[in-house]
C-alpha positions in Angstrom: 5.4 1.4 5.4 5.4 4.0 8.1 9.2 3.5 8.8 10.3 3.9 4.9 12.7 7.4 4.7 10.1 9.1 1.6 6.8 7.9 2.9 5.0 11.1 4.5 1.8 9.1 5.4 -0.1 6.1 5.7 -3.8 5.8 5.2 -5.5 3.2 6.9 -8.1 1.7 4.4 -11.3 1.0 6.1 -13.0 0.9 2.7 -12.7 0.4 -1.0 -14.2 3.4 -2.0 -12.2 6.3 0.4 -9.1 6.0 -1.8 -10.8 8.7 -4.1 -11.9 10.8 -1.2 -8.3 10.4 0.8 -6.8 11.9 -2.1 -8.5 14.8 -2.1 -8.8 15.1 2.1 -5.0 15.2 2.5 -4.1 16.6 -0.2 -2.0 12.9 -1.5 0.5 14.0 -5.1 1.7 10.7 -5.1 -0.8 6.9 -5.0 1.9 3.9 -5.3 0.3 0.6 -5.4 1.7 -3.1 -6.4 1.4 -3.8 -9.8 -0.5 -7.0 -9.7 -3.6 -4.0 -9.6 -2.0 -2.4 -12.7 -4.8 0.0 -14.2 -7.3 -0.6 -11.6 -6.4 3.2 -10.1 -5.8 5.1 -13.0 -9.2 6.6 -12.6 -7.4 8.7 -9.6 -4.7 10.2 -12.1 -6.6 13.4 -12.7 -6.1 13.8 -8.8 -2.5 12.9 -8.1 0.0 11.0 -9.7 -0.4 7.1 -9.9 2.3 4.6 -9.7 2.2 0.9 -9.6 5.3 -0.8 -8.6 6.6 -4.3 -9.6 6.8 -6.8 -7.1 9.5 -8.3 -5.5 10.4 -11.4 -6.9 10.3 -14.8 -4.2 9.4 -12.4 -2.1 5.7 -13.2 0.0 4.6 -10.7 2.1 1.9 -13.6 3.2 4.6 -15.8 3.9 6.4 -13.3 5.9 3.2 -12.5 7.8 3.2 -16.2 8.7 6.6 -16.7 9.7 5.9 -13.3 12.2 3.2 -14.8 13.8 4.9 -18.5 14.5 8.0 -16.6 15.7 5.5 -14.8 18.2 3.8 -18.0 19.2 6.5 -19.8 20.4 8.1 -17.0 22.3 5.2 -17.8 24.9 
């Protein structure tokens, strides 16, 4: 996320409840989540602006995750 042109920020998420507090701490205009969660933050959207983006069809981010982490194992 942290390499993407327009992305100011990342917050790492140690909890499910900080998203409201995060928003207000540094001062976030913009929440962008998948939109599998559609609805499930609209409760921030009198904080900031809440958008929920599709997801990329055939695209796994698991799967990628997994095909990292077997290219790193057999570089040893």
């Amino acid at each position: 996320m942290e390499a993407i042109k327009y992305v100011d920020e990342v917050i790492p998420e140690t909890d499910w409840e900080q998203k409201k507090t995060d928003v207000e701490k540094y001062g976030i205009d913009t929440f962008v989540m998948g939109d599998d969660w559609k609805g499930q933050f609209d409760f921030l959207k009198d904080q900031c602006e809440v958008i929920y983006l599709p997801r990329t069809e055939g695209i796994s981010t698991s799967q990628i995750k997994d095909d990292l982490n077997i290219a790193e194992d057999n570089k040893d």
